[in-house]
VORO-721967 format. One record per atom (N, C-alpha, C, O): atom name; y, z, x. Coordinates in nm, 3 decimals, always signed. Layout:
N
+------+---------+---------+---------+
! atom !       y !       z !       x !
+------+---------+---------+---------+
!   CA !       Y !       Z !       X !
...
+------+---------+---------+---------+
END
This chain:
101
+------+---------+---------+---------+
! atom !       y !       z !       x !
+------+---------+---------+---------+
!    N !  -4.630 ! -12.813 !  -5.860 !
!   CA !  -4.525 ! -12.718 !  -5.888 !
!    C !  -4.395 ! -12.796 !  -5.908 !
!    O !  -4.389 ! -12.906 !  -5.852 !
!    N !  -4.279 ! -12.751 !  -5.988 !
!   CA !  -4.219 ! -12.811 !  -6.027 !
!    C !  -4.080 ! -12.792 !  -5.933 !
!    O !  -4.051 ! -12.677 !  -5.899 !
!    N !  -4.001 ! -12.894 !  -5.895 !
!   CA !  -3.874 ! -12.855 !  -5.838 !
!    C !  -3.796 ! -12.760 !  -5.832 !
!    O !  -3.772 ! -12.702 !  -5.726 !
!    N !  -3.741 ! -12.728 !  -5.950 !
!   CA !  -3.693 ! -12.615 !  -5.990 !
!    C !  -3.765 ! -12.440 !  -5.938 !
!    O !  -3.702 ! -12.345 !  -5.892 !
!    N !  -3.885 ! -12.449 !  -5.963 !
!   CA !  -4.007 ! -12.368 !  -5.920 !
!    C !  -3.963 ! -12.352 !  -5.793 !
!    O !  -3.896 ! -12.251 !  -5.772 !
!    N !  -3.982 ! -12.417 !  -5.714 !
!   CA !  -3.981 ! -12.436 !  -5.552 !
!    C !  -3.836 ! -12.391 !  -5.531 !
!    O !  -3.810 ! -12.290 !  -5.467 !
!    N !  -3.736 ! -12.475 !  -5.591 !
!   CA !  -3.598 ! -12.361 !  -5.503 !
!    C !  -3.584 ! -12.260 !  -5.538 !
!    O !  -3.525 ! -12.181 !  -5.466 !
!    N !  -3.637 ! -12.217 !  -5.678 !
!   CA !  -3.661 ! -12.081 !  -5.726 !
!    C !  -3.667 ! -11.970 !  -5.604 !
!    O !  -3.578 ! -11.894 !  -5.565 !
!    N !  -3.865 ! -11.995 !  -5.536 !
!   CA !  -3.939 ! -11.932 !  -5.470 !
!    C !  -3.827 ! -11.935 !  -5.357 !
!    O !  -3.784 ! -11.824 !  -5.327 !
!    N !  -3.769 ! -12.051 !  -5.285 !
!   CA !  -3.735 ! -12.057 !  -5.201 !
!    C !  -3.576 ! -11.965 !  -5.172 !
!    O !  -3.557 ! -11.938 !  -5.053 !
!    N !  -3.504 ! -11.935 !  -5.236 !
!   CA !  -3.422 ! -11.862 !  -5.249 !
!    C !  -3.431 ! -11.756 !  -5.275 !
!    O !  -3.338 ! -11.680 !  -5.247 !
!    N !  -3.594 ! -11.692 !  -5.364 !
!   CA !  -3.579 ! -11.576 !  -5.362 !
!    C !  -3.645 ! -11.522 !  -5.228 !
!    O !  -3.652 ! -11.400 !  -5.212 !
!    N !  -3.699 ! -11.619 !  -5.121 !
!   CA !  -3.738 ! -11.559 !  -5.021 !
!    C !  -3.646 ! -11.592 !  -4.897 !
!    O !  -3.687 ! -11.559 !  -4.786 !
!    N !  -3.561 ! -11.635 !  -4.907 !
!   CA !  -3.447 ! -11.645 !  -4.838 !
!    C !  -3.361 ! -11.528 !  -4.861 !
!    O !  -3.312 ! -11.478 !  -4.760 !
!    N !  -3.328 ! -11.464 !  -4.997 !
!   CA !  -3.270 ! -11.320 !  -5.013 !
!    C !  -3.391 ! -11.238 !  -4.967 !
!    O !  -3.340 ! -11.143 !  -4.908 !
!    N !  -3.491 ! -11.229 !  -4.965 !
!   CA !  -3.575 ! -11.122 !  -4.903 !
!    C !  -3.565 ! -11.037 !  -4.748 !
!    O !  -3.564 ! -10.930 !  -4.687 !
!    N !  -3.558 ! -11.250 !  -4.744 !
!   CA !  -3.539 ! -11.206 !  -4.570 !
!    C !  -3.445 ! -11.163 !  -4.550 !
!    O !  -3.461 ! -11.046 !  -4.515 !
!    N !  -3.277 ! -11.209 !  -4.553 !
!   CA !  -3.175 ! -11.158 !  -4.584 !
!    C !  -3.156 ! -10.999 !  -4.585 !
!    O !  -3.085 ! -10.933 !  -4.510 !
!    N !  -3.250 ! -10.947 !  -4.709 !
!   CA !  -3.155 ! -10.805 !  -4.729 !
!    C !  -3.282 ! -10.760 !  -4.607 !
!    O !  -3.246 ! -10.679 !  -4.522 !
!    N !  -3.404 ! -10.803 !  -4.599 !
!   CA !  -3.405 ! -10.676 !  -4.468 !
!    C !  -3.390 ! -10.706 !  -4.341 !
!    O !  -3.482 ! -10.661 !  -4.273 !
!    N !  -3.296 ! -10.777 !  -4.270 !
!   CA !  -3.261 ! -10.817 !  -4.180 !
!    C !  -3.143 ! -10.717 !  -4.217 !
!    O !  -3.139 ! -10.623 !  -4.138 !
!    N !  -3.039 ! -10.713 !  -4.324 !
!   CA !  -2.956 ! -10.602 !  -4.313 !
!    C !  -2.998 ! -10.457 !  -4.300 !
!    O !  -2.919 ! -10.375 !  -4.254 !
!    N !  -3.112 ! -10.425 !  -4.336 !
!   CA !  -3.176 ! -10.290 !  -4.355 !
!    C !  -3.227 ! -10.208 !  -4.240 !
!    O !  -3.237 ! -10.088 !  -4.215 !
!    N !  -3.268 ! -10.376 !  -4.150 !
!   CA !  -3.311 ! -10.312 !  -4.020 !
!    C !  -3.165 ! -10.287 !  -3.932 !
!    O !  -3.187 ! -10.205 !  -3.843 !
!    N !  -3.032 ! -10.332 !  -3.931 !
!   CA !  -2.933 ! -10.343 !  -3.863 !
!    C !  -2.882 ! -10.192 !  -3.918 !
!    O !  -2.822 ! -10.111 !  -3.847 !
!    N !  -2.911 ! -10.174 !  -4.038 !
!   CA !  -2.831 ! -10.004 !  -4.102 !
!    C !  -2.904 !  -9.926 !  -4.039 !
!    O !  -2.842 !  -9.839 !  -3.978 !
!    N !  -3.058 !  -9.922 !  -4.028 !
!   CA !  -3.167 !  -9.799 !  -3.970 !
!    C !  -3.109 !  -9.849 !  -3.789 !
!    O !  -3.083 !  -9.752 !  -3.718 !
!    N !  -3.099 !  -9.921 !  -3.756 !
!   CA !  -3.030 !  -9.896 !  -3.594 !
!    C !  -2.908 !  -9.914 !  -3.604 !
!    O !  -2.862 ! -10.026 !  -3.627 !
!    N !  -2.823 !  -9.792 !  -3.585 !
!   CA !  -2.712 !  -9.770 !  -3.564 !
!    C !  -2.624 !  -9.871 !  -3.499 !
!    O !  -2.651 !  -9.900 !  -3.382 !
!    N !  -2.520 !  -9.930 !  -3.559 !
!   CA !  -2.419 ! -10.015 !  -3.471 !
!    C !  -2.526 ! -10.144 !  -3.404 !
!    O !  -2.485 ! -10.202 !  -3.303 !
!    N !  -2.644 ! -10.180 !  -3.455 !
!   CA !  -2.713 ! -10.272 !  -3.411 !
!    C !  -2.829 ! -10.241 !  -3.295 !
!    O !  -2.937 ! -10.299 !  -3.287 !
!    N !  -2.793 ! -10.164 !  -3.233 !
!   CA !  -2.899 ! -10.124 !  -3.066 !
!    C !  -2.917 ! -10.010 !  -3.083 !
!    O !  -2.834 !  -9.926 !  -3.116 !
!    N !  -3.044 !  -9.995 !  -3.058 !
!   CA !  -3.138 !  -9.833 !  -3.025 !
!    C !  -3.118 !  -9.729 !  -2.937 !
!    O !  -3.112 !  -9.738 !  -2.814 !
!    N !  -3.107 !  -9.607 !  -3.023 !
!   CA !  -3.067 !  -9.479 !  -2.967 !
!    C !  -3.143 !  -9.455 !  -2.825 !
!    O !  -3.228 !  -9.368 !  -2.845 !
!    N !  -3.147 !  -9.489 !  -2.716 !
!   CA !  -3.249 !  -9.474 !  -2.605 !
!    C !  -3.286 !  -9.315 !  -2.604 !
!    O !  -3.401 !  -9.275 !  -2.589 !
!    N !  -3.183 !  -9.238 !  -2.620 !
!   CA !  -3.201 !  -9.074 !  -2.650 !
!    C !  -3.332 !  -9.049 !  -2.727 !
!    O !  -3.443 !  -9.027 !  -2.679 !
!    N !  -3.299 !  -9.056 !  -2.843 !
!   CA !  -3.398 !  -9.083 !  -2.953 !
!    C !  -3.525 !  -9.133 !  -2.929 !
!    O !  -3.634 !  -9.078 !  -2.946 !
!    N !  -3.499 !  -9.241 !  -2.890 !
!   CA !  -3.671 !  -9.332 !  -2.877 !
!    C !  -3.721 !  -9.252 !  -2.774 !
!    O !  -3.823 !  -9.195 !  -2.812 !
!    N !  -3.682 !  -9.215 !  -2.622 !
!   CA !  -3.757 !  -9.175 !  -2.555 !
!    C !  -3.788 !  -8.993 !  -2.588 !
!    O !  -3.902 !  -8.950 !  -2.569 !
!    N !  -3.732 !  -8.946 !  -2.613 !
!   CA !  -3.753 !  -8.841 !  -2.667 !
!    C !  -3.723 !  -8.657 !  -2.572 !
!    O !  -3.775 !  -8.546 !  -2.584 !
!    N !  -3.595 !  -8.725 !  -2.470 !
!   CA !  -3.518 !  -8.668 !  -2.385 !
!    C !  -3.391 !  -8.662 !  -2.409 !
!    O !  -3.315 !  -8.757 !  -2.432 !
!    N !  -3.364 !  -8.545 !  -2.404 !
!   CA !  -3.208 !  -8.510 !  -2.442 !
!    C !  -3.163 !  -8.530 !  -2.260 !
!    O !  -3.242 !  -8.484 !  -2.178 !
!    N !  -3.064 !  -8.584 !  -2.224 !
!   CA !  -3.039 !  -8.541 !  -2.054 !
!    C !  -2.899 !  -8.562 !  -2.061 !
!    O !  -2.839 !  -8.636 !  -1.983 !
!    N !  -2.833 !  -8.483 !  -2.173 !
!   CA !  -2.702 !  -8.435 !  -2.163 !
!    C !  -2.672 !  -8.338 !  -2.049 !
!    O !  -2.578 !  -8.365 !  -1.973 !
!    N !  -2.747 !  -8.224 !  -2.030 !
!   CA !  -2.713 !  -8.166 !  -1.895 !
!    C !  -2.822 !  -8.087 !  -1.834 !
!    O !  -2.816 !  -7.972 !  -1.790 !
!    N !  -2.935 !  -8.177 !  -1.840 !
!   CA !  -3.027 !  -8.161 !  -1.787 !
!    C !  -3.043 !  -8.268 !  -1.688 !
!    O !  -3.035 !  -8.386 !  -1.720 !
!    N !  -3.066 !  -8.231 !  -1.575 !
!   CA !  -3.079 !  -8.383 !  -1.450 !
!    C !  -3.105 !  -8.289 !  -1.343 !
!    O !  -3.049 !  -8.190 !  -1.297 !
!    N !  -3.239 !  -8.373 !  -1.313 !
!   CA !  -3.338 !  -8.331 !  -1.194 !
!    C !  -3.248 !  -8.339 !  -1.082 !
!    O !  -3.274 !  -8.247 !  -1.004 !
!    N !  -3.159 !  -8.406 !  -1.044 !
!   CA !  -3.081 !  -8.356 !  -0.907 !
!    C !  -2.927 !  -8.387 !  -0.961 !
!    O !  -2.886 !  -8.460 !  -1.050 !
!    N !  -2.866 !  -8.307 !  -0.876 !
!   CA !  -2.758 !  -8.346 !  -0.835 !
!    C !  -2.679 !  -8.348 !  -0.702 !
!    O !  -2.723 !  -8.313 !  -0.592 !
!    N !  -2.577 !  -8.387 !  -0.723 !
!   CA !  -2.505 !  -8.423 !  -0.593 !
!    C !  -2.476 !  -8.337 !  -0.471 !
!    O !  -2.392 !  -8.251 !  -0.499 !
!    N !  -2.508 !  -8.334 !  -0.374 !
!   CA !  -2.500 !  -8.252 !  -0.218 !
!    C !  -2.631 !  -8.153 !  -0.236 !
!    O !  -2.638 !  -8.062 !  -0.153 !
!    N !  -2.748 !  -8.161 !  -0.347 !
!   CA !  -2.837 !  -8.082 !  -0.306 !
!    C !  -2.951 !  -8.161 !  -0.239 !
!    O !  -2.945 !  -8.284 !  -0.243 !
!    N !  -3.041 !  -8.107 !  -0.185 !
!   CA !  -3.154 !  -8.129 !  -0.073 !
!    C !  -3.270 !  -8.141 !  -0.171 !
!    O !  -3.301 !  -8.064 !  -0.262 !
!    N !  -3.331 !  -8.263 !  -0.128 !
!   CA !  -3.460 !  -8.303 !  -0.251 !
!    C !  -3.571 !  -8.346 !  -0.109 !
!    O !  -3.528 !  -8.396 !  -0.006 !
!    N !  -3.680 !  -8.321 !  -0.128 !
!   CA !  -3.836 !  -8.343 !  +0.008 !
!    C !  -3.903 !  -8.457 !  -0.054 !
!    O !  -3.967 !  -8.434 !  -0.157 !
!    N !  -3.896 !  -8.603 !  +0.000 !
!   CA !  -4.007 !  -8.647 !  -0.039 !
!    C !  -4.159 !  -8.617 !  -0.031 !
!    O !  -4.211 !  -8.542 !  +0.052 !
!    N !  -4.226 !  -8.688 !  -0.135 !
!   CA !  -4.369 !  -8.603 !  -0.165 !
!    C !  -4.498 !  -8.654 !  +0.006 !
!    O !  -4.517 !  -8.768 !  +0.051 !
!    N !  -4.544 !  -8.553 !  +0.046 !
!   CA !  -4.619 !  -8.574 !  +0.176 !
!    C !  -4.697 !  -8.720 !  +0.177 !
!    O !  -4.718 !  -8.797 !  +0.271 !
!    N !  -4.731 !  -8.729 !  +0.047 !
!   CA !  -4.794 !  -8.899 !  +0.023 !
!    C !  -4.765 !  -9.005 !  +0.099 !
!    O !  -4.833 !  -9.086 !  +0.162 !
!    N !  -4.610 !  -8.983 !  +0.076 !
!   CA !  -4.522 !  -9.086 !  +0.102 !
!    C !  -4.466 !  -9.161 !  +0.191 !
!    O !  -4.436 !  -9.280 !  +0.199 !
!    N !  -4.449 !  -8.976 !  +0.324 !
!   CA !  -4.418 !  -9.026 !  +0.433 !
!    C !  -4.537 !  -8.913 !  +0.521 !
!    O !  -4.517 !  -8.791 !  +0.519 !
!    N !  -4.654 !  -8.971 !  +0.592 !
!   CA !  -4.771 !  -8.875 !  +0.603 !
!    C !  -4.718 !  -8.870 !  +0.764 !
!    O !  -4.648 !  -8.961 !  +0.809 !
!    N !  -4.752 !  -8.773 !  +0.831 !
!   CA !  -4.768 !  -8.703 !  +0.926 !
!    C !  -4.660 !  -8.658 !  +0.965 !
!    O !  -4.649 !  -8.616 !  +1.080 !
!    N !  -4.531 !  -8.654 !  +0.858 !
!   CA !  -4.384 !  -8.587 !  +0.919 !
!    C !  -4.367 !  -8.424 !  +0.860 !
!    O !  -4.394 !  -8.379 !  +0.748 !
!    N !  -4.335 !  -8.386 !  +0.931 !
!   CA !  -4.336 !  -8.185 !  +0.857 !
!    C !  -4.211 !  -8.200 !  +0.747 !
!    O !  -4.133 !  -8.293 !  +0.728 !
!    N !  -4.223 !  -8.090 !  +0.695 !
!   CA !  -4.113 !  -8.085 !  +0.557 !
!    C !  -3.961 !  -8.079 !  +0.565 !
!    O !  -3.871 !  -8.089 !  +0.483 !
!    N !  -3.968 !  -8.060 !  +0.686 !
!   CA !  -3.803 !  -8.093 !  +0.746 !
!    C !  -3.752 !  -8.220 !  +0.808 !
!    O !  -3.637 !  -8.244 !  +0.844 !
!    N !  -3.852 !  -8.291 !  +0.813 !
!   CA !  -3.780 !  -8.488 !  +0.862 !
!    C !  -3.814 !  -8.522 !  +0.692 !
!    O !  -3.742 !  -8.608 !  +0.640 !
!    N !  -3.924 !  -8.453 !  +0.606 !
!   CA !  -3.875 !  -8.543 !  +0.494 !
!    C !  -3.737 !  -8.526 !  +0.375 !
!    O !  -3.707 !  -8.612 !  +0.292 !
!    N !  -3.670 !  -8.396 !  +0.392 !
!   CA !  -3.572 !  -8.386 !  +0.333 !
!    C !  -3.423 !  -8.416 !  +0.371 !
!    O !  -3.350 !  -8.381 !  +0.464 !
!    N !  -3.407 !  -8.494 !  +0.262 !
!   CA !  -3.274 !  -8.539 !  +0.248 !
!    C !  -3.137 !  -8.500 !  +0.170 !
!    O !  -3.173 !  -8.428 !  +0.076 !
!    N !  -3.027 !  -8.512 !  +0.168 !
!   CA !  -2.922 !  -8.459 !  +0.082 !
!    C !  -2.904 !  -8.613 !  -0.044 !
!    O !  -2.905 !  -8.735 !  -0.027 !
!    N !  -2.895 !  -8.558 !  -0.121 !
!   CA !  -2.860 !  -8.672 !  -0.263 !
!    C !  -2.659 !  -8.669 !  -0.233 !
!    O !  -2.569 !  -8.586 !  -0.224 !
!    N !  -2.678 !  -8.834 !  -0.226 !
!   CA !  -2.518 !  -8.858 !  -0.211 !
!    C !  -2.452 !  -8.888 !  -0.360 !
!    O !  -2.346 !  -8.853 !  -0.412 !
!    N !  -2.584 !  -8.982 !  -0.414 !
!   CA !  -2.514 !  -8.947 !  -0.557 !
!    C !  -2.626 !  -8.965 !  -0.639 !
!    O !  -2.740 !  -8.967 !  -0.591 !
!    N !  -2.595 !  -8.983 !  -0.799 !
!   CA !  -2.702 !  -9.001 !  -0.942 !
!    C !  -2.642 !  -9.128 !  -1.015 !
!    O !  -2.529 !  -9.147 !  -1.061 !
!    N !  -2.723 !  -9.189 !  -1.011 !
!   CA !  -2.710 !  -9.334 !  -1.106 !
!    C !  -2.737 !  -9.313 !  -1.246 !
!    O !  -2.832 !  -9.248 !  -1.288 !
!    N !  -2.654 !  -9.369 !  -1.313 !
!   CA !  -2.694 !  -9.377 !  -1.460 !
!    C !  -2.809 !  -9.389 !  -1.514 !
!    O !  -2.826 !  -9.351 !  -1.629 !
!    N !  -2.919 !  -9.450 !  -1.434 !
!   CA !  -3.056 !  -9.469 !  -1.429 !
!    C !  -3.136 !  -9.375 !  -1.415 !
!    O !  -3.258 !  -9.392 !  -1.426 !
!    N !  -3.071 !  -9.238 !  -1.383 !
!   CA !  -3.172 !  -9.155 !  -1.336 !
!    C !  -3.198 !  -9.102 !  -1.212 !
!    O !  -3.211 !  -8.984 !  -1.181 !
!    N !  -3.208 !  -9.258 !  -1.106 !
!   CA !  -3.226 !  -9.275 !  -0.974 !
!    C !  -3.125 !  -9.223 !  -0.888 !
!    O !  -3.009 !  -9.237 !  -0.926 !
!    N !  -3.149 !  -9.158 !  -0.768 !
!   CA !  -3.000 !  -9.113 !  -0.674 !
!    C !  -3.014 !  -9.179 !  -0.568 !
!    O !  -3.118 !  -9.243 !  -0.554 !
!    N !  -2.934 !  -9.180 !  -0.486 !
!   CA !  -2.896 !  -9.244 !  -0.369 !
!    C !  -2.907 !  -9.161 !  -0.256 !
!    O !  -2.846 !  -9.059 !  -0.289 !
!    N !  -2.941 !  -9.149 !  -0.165 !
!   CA !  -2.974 !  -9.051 !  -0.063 !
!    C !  -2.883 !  -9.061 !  +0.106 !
!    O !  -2.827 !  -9.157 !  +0.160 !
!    N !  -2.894 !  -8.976 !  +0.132 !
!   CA !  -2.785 !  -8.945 !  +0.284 !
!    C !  -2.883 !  -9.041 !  +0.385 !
!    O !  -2.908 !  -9.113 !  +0.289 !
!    N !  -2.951 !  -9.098 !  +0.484 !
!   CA !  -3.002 !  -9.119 !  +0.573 !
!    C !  -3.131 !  -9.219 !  +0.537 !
!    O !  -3.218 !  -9.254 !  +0.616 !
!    N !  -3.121 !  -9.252 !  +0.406 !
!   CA !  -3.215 !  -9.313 !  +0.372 !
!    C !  -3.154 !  -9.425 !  +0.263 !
!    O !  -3.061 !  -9.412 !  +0.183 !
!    N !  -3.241 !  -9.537 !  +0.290 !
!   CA !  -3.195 !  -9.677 !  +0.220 !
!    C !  -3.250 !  -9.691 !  +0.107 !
!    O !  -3.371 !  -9.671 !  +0.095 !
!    N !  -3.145 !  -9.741 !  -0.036 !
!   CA !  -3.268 !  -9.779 !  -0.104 !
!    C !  -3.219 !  -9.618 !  -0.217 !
!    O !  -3.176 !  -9.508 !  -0.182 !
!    N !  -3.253 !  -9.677 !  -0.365 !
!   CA !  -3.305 !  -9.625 !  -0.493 !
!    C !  -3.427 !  -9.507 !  -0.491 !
!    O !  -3.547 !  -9.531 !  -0.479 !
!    N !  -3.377 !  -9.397 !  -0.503 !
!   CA !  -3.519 !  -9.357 !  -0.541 !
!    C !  -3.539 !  -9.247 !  -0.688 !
!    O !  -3.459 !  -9.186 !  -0.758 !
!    N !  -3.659 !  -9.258 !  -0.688 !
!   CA !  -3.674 !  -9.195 !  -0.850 !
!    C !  -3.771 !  -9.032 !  -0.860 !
!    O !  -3.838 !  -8.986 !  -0.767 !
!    N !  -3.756 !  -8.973 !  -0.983 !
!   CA !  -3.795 !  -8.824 !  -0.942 !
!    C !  -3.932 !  -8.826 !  -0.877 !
!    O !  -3.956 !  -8.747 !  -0.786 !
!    N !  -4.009 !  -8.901 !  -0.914 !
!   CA !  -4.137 !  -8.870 !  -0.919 !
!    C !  -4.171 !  -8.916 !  -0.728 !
!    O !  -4.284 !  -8.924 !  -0.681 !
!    N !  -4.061 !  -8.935 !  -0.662 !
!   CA !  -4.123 !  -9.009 !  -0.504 !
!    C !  -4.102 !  -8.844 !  -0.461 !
!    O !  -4.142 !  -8.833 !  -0.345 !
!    N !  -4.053 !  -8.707 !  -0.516 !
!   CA !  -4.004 !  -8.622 !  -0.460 !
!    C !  -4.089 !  -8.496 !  -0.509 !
!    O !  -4.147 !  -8.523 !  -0.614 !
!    N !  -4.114 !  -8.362 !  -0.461 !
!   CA !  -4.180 !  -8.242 !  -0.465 !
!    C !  -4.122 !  -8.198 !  -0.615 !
!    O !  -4.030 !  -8.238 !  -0.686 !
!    N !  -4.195 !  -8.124 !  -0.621 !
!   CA !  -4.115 !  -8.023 !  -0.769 !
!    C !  -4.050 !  -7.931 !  -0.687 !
!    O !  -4.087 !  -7.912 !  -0.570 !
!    N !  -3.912 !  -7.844 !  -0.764 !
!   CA !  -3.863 !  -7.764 !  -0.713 !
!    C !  -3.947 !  -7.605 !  -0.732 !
!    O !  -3.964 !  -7.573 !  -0.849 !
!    N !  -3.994 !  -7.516 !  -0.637 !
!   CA !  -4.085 !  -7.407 !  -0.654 !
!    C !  -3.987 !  -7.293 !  -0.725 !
!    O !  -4.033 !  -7.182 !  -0.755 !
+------+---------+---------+---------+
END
């Protein structure tokens, strides 16, 4: 193959890569992924607890205590999802807790 040939190929696959490296940066907004979007949860004002209400961990979790040593008050909600609890140490997430009846 001839020199010319070769920077030919080689430049036109250097613009290839190029424009879709821009194409993928236009299809994700401002560069980083809609987490909204991808996961497929709106939780604008939807959120499994909030603050000063009473959430039961699930009987699994803590076995032979009745339903009144396992509930606690939520002190607060992390950006994560996770809340912080009154009397108890430590992160926790919806799924360690009862559904509300």
């Amino acid at each position: 193959m001839k020199k010319s040939t070769k920077r030919f190929l080689g430049g036109l696959a250097l613009a290839a890569a190029g424009l879709g490296a821009i194409g993928a940066l236009l299809m994700n907004k401002n560069g980083r992924p809609n987490r909204r979007a991808r996961t497929g949860r709106d939780t604008s004002g939807d959120t499994w607890a909030r603050p000063g209400m009473n959430v039961t961990f699930r009987a699994e979790l803590m076995p032979g205590r009745d339903r009144s040593e396992r509930t606690f008050q939520v002190t607060s909600l992390l950006p994560s999802g996770r809340v912080l609890l009154s009397g108890v140490a430590g992160e926790h997430a919806e799924k360690e807790f009862e559904r509300v009846r």
